[in-house]
ROKEPA-70674 format. One line per field, with one value per residue (C-alpha): residue in one letter; x, y, z. Coordinates in steps of 0.1 Angstrom, whole numbers, plus 5000, padded with zeros to 4 digits. Layout:
aa	c(A_...)
X	c(X_...)
Y	c(Y_...)
Z	c(Z_...)
This chain:
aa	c(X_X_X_X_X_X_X_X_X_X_X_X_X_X_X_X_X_X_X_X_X_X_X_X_X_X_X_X_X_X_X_X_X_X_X_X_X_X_X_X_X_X_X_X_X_X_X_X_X_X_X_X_X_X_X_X_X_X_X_X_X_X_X_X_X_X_X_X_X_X_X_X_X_X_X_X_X_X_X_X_X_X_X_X_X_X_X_X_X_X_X_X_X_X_X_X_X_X_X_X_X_X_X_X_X_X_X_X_X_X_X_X_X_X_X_X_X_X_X_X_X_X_X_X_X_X_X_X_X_X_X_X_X_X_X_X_X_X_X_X_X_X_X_X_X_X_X_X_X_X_X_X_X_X_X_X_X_X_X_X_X_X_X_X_X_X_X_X_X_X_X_X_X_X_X_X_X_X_X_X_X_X_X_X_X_X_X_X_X_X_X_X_X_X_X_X_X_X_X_X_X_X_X_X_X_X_X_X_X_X_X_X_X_X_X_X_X_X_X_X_X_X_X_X_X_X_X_X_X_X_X_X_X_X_X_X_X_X_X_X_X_X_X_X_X_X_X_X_X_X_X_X_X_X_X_X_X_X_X_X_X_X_X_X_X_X_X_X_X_X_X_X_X_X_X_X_X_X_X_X_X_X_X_X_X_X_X_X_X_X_X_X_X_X_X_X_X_X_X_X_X_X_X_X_X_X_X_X_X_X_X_X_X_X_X_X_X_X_X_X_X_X_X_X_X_X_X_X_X_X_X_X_X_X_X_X_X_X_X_X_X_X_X_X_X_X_X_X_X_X_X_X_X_X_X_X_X_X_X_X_X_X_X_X_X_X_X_X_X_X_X_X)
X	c(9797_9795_9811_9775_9765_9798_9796_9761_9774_9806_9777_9756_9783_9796_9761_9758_9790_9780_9752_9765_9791_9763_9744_9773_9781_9746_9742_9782_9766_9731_9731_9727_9695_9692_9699_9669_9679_9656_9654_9657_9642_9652_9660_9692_9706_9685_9683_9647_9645_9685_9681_9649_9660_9689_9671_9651_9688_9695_9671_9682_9717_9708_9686_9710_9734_9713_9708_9675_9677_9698_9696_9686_9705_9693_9704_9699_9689_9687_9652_9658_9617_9618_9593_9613_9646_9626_9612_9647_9659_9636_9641_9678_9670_9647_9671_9704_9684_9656_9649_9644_9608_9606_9610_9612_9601_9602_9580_9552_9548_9580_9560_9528_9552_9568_9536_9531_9565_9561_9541_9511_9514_9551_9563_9556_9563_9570_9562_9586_9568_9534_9508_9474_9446_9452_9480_9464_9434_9456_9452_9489_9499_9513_9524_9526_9556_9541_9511_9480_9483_9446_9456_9477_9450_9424_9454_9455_9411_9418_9435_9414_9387_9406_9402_9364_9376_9391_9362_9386_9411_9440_9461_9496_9502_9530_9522_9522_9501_9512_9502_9466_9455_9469_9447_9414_9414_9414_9388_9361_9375_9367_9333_9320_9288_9301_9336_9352_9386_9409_9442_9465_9485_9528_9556_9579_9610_9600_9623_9600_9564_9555_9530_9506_9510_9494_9468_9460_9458_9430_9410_9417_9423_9420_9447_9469_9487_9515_9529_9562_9601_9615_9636_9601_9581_9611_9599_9561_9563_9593_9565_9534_9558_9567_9527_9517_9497_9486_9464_9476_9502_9505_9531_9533_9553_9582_9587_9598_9633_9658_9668_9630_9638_9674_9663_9628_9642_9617_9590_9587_9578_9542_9545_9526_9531_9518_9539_9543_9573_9560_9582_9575_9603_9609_9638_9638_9631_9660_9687_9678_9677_9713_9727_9714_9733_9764_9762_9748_9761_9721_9687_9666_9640_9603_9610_9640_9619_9588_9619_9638_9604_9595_9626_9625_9593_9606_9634_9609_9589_9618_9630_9596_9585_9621_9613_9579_9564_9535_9542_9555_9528_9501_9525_9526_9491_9486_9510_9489_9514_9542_9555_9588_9601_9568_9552_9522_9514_9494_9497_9465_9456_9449_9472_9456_9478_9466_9494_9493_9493_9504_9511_9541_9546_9578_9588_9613_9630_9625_9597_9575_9547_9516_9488_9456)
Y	c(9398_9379_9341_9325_9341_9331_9298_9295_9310_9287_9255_9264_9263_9231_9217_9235_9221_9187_9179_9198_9166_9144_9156_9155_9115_9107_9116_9105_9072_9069_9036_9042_9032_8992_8978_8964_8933_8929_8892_8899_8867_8866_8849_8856_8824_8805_8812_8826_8847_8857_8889_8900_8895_8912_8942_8943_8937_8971_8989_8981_8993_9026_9032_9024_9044_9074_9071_9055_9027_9039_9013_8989_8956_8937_8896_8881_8843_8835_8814_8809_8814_8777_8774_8748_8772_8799_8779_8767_8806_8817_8789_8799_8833_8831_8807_8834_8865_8854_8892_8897_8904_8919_8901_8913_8888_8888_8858_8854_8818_8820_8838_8815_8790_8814_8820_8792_8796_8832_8848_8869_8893_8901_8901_8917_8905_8928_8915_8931_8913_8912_8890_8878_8878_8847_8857_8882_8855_8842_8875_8876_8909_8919_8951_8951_8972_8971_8961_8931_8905_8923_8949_8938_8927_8950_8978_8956_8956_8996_8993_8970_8995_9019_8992_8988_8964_8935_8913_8880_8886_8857_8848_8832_8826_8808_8777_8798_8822_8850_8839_8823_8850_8879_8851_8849_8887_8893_8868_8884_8921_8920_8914_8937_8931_8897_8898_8864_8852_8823_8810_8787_8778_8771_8768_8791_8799_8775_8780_8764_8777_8778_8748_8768_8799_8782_8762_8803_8820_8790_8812_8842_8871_8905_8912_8887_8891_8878_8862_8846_8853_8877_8847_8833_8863_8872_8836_8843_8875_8859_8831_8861_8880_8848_8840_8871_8882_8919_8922_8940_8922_8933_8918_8916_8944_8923_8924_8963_8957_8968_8927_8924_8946_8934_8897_8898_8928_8939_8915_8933_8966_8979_8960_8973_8968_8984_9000_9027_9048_9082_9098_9130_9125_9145_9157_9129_9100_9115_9116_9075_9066_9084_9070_9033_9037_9050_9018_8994_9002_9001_9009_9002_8978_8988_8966_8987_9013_8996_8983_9020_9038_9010_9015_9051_9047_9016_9040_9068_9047_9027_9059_9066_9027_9015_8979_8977_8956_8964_9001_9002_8981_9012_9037_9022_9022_9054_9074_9093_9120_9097_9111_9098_9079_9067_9092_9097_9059_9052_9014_8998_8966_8936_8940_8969_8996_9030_9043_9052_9032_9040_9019_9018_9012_9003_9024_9024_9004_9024_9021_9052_9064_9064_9089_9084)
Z	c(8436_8471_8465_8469_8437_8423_8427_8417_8386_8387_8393_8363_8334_8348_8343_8311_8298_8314_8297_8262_8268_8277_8246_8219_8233_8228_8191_8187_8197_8183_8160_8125_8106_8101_8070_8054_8037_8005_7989_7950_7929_7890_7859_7857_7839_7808_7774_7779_7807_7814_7794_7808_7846_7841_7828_7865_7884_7860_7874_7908_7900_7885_7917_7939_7924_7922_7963_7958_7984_8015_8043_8015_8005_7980_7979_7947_7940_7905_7902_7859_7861_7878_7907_7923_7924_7936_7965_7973_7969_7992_8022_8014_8024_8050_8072_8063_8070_8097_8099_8058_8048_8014_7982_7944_7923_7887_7871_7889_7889_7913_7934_7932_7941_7973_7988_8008_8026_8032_8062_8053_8081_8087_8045_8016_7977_7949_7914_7886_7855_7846_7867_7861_7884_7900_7918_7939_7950_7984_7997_8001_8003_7971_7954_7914_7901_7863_7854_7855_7821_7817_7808_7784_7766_7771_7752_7722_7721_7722_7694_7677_7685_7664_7635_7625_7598_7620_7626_7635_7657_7656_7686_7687_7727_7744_7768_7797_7823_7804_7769_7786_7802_7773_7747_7775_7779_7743_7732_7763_7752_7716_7718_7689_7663_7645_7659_7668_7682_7669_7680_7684_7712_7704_7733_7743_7725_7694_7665_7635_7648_7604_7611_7639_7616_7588_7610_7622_7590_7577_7599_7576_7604_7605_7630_7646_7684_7692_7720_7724_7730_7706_7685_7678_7671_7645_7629_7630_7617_7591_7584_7578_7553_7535_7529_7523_7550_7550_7583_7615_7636_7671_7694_7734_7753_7754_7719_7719_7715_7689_7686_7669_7644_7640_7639_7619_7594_7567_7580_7615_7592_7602_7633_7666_7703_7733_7756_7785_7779_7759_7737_7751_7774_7804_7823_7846_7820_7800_7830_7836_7798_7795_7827_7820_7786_7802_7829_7805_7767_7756_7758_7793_7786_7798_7830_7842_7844_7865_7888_7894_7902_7927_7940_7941_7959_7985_7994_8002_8021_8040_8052_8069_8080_8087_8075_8085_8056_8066_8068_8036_8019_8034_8019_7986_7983_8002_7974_7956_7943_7927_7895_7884_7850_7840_7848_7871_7887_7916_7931_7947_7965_7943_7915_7902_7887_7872_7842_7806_7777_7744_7708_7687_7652_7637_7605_7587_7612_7645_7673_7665_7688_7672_7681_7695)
């Protein structure tokens, strides 16, 4: 081999071996994905609301312990479902993380209140509890993790449909936009030959509601919804017992929770509420409830779950939008294949969410799916 070969040789494995050094420093060096700082907004203090925002930071916690939310951080504020603390939350956040453009909200009057101070075209609000209309009318882009107040009530006119004998449908409502809109969508739902709609309106967490039980029940209903904390449904449905009442009772989602049962004993027998959890469980609903129990000593409540899949789903599409909001709002909406611990769920624009509903009954002291 004559030496100008060689050294051409020699020349090319030096530049082979330079740019495999070159190469290997590069990817040594390439910065890791950007944390995407996600402003978390709950009731995490109040007599009220404590338990119930704690059950959506649950959520969080599982999901992020399952791998869920790489590159996510989530920075709570604790709003106590007061729009003036959630207001302040948010500024809070906005001036520490000038770069932070997601939220998870939990009561949507926090994030009625939010709006104003949040920017339509670079954020993006997610709203953990159940919302009414009216939140969606800004146009602020918002993506609903369970479910529209309608809907609510338009499950408990199914069931009513089920029940050719109620003709007067009663409705106890707390004095807020849950309880209003769950009573309004009730009253245009259930719109059958000679059907009617009473009800009477008592505040939220009232321990002696006895008088506006009796002021209802001069109405002589068929069926009677519920709306309230779970100490004061305990009392209504304590109150029904003690005067006899033998019509259906149905009470709001949030009442599916062992503490009913514990607190309002043989009067919550016979009791209905709507719900979204099957109890045709699958694999995957089965790994969550088991590891919640292990992390949290009980059951997850129905919010946990609306919380992990959005999370499951926020991770997904993080990974591919890297903190776009806008990206991730299109991706949410664009999902048309997401099965996880609900079940099948698509999320569109407005609010609107499309999952299963299903009643339970308690018997003998347990929440028991009823069929169709």
């Amino acid at each position: 081999m004559n030496k100008k070969a060689l050294w051409g040789i020699v020349t090319l494995v030096v530049l082979i071996v330079l740019v495999g050094i070159v190469t290997s420093k590069k990817n040594n060096n390439s910065p890791a994905k950007e944390t995407v700082k996600v402003g978390v907004l709950l009731p995490l203090s109040g007599d009220f609301v404590a338990w119930w925002g704690e059950t959506i930071k649950n959520g969080i916690i599982v999901a992020e312990a399952n791998g869920l939310s790489k590159n996510i951080e989530f920075v709570y504020k604790d709003t106590q479902c007061n729009t003036k603390d959630a207001v302040s939350g948010t500024q809070s956040l906005k001036a520490l993380y000038p770069t932070m453009h997601i939220f998870i909200v939990g009561c949507d009057n926090d994030l009625k209140a939010m709006l104003p101070i949040l920017n339509k075209d670079t954020d993006l609000a997610f709203v953990a509890g159940l919302s009414g209309s009216d939140l969606y009318a800004s146009h602020f882009p918002i993506i609903n993790l369970s479910y529209r107040l309608e809907d609510e009530g338009k499950s408990t006119v199914n069931l009513l449909n089920l029940h050719p004998e109620v003709k007067t449908m009663g409705v106890i409502y707390g004095n807020n936009t849950f309880g209003q809109v769950v009573k309004d969508t009730i009253a245009s739902q259930f719109n059958c030959a000679g059907c009617k709609t009473i009800s009477e309106q008592i505040k939220l967490s009232e321990p002696d509601p006895k008088t506006s039980v009796l002021k209802l029940l001069q109405g002589k209903p068929d069926a009677i919804f519920i709306h309230n904390d779970i100490p004061t449904i305990s009392a209504v449905l304590k109150d029904l017992d003690q005067f006899g009442y033998k019509g259906l009772r149905i009470v709001t989602y949030a009442g599916r929770d062992q503490s009913l049962i514990d607190t309002a004993g043989k009067a919550s027998e016979g009791t209905y509420v709507s719900w979204v959890v099957s109890d045709q469980l699958n694999q995957v609903q089965k790994d969550f409830i088991d590891q919640y129990k292990k992390m949290f000593t009980k059951d997850p409540f129905v919010t946990s779950y609306f919380v992990y899949d959005g999370i499951a789903l926020l991770g997904e599409a993080n990974n591919v939008c890297g903190g776009d909001a806008r990206c991730i709002e299109q991706y949410f909406y664009n999902k048309k294949d997401f099965n996880n611990v609900l079940g099948n769920v698509t999320f569109e624009p407005n609010g609107q969410v499309a999952r299963s509903f299903f009643f339970e009954q308690i018997k003998g002291g347990e929440f028991v799916q009823v069929d169709k």
